[in-house]
N, C-alpha and C positions, 0 to 999 in steps of 0.2 A: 573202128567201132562196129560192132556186132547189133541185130536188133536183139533185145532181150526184155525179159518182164520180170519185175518181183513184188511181192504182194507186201506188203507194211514195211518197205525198204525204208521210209522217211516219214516217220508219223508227226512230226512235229516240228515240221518246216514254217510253215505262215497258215493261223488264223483269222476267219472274219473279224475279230475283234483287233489282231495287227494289221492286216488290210486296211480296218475302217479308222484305224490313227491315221497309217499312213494316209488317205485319200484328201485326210481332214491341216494335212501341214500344207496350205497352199504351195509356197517357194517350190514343193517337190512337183506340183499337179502342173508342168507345163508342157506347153502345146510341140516342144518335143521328146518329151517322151512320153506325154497319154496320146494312144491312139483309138480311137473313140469309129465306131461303124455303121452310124447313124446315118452319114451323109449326109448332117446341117452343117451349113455354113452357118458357126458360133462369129461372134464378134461383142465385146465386153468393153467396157471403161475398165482403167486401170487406176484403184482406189490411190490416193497422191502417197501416203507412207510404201506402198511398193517398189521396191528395187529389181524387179524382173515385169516387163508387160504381158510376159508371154505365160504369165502364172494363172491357170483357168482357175475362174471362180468356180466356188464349192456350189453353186445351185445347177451352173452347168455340167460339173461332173459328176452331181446326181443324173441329175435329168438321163445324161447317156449312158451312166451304168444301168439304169432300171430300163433304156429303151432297146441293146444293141451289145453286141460282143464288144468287150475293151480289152486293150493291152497295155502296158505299161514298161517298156524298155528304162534300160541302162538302172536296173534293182538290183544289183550283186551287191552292194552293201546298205541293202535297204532293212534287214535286220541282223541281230548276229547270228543266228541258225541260217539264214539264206547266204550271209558272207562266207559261212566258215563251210558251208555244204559246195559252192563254189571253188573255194581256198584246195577243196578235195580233189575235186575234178581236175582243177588245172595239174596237182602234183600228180595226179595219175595218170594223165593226157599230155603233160607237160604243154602244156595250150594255154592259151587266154580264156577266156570262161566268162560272160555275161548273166545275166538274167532278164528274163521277161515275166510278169506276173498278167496271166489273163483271167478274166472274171464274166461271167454271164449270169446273169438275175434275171434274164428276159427270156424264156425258149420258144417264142414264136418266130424270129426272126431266123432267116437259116445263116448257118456256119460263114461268116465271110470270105472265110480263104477255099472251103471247098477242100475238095482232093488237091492237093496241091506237094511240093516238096520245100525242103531248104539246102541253101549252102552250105550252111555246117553241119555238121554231128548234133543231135539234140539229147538231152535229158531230159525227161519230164516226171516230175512232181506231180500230182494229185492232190491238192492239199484240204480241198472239203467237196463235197459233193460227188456223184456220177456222171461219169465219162466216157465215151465209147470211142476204141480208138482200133484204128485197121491200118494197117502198115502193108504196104507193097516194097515188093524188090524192084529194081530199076529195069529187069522185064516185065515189068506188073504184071508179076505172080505173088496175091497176097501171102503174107508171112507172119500175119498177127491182126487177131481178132479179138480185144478184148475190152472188159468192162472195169476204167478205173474205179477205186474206191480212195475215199482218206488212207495217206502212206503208200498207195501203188506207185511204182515207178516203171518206166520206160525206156530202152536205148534206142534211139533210131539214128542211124548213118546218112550223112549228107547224099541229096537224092531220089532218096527213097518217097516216094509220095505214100502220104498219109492223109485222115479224115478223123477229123475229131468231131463229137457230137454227144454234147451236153445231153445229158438223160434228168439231172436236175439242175441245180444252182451249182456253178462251178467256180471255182479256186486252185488256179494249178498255176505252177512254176518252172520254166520251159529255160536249159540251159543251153545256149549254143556256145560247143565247143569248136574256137575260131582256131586255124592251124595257121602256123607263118612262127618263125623264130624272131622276125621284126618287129612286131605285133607286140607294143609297150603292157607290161601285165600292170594288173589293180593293186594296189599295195592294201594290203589283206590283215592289216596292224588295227583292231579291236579295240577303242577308249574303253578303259573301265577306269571308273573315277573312284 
């Protein structure tokens, strides 16, 4: 993977309005895959009709989307635009392909992860608000300076340190493309009733 930029590559990936369904299915809001950057230690009753304990209640994943950067792993088939944008990557990467969906409502806190890098290959989605994103090569020499918009997208190579930094409310979609021919793929088959 190459770093690369395109400007309304994916306009119509995930809305605040499919976001705020999703956040609202508890069974999906648990405590392994929302990661929340608040740094409280939550702790909840778990209502007795519950089948999962680990399902956070809707007032605390208010509370930490409005206080603190969030992310939300293992979303690759959390809509069908996010499944089938996925379903893409993997046939063209021949890889496994995740999703992570992050969200900031809050801009006074700073970036959790900072300059930092990842293990895989990433794509990133923009899917509402401004973003500013600087990508360095692995001799940190930067290689990209730019400001997302709703439909930018992103390539960045496992690596590569990068710095993301919310300019408004953000909504972005962050694919890591994992390599390994071991590596069980998502079975990528869409109900339509």
């Amino acid at each position: 993977m190459e770093v690369k930029f395109k400007k309304d590559y994916c306009s119509d990936l995930l809305s605040w309005k499919e976001f705020e369904t999703l956040v609202n299915i508890r069974p999906l809001m648990t405590s392994r895959r929302v990661n929340f950057f608040n740094k409280k230690p939550y702790r909840w009753d778990c209502p007795s009709w519950a089948l999962d304990v680990n399902a956070i209640p809707p007032t605390i994943v208010k509370e930490a989307l409005f206080e603190s950067v969030c992310y939300f792993r293992d979303m690759s088939r959390a809509t069908e635009n996010i499944n089938q944008f996925a379903k893409t990557l993997e046939e063209e990467y021949k890889s496994v392909v995740d999703a992570h969906v992050y969200v900031c409502l809050n801009l006074k806190p700073d970036h959790p992860f900072g300059k930092h890098h990842d293990v895989d290959d990433n794509v990133i989605v923009q899917c509402e608000g401004e973003t500013n994103f600087k990508v360095w090569d692995t001799n940190d020499k930067q290689v990209l300076d730019v400001n997302l918009t709703s439909g930018d997208t992103i390539w960045i190579p496992k690596l590569y340190p990068h710095l993301a930094t919310s300019h408004t409310k953000r909504l972005s979609v962050s694919f890591p493309v994992m390599e390994g021919n071991d590596l069980c793929k998502e079975d990528r088959e869409w109900i339509k009733l």
